[in-house]
C-alpha beads as a LAMMPS data file, in Angstrom:
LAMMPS data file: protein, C-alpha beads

108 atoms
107 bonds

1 atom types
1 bond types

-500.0 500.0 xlo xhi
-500.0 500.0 ylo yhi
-500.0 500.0 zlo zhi

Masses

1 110.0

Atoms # bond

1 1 1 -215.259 -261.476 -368.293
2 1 1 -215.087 -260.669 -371.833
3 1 1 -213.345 -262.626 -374.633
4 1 1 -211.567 -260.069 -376.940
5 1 1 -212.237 -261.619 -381.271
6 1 1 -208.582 -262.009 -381.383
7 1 1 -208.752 -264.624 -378.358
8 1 1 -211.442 -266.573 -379.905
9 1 1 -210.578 -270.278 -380.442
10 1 1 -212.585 -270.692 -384.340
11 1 1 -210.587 -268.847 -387.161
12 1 1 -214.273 -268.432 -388.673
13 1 1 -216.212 -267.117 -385.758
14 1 1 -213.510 -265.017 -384.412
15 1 1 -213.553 -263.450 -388.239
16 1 1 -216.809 -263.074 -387.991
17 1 1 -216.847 -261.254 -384.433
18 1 1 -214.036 -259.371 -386.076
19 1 1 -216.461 -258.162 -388.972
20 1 1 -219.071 -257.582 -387.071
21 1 1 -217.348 -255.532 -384.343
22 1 1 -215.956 -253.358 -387.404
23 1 1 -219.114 -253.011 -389.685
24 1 1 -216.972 -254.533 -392.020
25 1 1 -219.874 -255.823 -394.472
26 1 1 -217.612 -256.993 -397.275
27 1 1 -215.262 -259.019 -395.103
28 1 1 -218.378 -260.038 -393.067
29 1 1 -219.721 -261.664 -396.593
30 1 1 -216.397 -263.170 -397.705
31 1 1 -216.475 -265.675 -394.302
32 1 1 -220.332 -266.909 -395.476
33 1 1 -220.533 -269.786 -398.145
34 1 1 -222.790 -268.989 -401.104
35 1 1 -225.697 -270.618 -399.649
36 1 1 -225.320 -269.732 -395.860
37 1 1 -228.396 -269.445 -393.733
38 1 1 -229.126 -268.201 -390.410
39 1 1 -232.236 -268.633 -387.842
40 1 1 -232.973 -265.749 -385.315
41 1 1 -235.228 -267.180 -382.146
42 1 1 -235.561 -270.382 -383.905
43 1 1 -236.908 -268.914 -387.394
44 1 1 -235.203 -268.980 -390.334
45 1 1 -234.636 -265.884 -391.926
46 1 1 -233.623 -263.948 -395.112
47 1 1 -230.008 -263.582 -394.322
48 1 1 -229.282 -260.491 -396.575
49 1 1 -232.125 -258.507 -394.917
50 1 1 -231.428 -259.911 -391.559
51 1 1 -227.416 -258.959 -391.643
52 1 1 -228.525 -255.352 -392.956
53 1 1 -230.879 -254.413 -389.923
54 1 1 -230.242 -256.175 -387.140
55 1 1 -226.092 -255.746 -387.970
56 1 1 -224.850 -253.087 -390.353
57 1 1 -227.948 -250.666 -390.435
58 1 1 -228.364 -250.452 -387.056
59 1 1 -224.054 -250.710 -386.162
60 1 1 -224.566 -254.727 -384.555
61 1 1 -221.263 -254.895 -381.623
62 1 1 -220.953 -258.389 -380.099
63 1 1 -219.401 -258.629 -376.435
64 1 1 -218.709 -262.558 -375.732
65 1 1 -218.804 -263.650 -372.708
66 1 1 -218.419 -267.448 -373.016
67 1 1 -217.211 -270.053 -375.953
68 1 1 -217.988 -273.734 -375.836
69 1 1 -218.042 -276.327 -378.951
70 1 1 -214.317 -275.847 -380.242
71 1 1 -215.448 -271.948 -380.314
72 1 1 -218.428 -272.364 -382.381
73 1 1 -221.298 -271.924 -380.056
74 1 1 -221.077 -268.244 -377.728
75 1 1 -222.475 -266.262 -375.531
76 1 1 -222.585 -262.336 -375.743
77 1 1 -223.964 -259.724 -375.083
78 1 1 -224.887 -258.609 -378.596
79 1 1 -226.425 -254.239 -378.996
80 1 1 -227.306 -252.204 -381.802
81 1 1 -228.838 -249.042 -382.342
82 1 1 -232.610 -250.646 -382.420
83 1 1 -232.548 -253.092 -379.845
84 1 1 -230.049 -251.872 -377.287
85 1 1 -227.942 -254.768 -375.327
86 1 1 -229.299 -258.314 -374.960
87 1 1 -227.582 -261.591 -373.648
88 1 1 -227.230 -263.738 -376.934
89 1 1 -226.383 -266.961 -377.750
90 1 1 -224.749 -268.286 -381.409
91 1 1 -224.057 -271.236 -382.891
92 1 1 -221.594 -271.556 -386.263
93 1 1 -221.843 -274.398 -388.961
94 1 1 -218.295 -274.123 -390.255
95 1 1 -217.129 -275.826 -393.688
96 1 1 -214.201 -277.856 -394.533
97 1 1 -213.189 -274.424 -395.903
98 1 1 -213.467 -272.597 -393.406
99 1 1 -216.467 -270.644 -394.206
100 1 1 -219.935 -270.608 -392.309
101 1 1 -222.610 -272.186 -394.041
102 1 1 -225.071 -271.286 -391.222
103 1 1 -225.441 -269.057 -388.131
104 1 1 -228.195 -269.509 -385.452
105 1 1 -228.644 -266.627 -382.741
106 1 1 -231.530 -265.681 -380.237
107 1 1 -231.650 -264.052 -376.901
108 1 1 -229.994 -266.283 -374.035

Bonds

1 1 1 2
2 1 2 3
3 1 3 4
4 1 4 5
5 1 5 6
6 1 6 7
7 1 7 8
8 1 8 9
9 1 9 10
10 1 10 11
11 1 11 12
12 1 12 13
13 1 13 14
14 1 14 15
15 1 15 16
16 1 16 17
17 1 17 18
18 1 18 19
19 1 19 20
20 1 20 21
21 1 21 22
22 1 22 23
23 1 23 24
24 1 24 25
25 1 25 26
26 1 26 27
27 1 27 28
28 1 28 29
29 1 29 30
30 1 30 31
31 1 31 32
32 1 32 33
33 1 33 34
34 1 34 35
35 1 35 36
36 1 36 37
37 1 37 38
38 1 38 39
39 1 39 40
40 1 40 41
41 1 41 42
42 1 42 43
43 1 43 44
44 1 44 45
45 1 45 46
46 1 46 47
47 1 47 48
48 1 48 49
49 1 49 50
50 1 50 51
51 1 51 52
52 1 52 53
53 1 53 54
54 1 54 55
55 1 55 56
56 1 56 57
57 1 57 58
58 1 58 59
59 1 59 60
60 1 60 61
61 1 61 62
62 1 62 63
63 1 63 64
64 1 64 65
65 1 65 66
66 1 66 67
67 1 67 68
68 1 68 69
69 1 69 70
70 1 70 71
71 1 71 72
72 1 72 73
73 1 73 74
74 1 74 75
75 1 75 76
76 1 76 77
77 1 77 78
78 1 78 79
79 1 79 80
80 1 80 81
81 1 81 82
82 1 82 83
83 1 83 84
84 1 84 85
85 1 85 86
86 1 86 87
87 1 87 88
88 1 88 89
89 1 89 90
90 1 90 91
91 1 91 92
92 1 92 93
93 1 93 94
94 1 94 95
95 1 95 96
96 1 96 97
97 1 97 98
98 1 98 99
99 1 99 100
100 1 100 101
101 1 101 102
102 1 102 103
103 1 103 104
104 1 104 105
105 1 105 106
106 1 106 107
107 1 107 108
C-alpha cells in the first residue's frame, strides 16, 4: 500500500518526495545543505548531474511503499523516463536544520 508525501513522518523527506513528485527543482534544492551528497548503488556521485538525469531530465516519480528510521530510510518504487519502475530503497541524513546533508538510494 502506498504512502501518499503528505503522510510521511520526516518534514525533510516528505519535502523532498514532495519535490520530486512535482519536478519542482528549485524547492528540491532549497531542502539540500550546501554541501549535501548522495551515493547511488553504493557510489558516490556528483549530485548536480545525478539530480538532473536520473530526476528532473528524465521526470523522477517516487511511489513509497514502506518508512522505517523516524521516516528517514524508504522503500519505493521509484520510475523515470530512462529507467522505467524499480523497487528502491533511500536513506536521509537530516540536519539540526532540517535540511539533508546526504541521500543514499539503490535498487531494493
Amino acid at each position: 500500500m502506498t504512502i501518499q508525501p503528505a503522510k510521511l513522518s520526516d518534514p525533510a523527506v516528505r519535502a523532498f518526495v514532495s519535490a520530486v513528485n512535482a519536478h519542482d527543482r528549485e524547492a528540491f534544492l532549497s531542502l539540500l545543505t550546501p554541501d549535501a551528497t548522495m551515493a547511488d548503488d553504493g557510489s558516490d556521485r556528483d549530485l548536480a548531474e545525478w539530480i538532473d538525469r536520473e530526476i528532473f531530465s528524465s521526470h523522477g516519480h517516487m511511489e513509497v511503499d514502506n518508512e522505517s528510521n523516524g521516516g528517514r530510510v524508504l522503500l519505493a518504487r521509484y520510475s523515470n523516463d530512462t529507467w522505467g519502475e524499480m523497487r528502491t530503497k533511500w536513506q536521509f541524513v537530516v540536519e539540526d536544520d532540517g535540511r539533508i546533508s546526504r541521500f543514499e538510494t539503490g535498487q531494493a
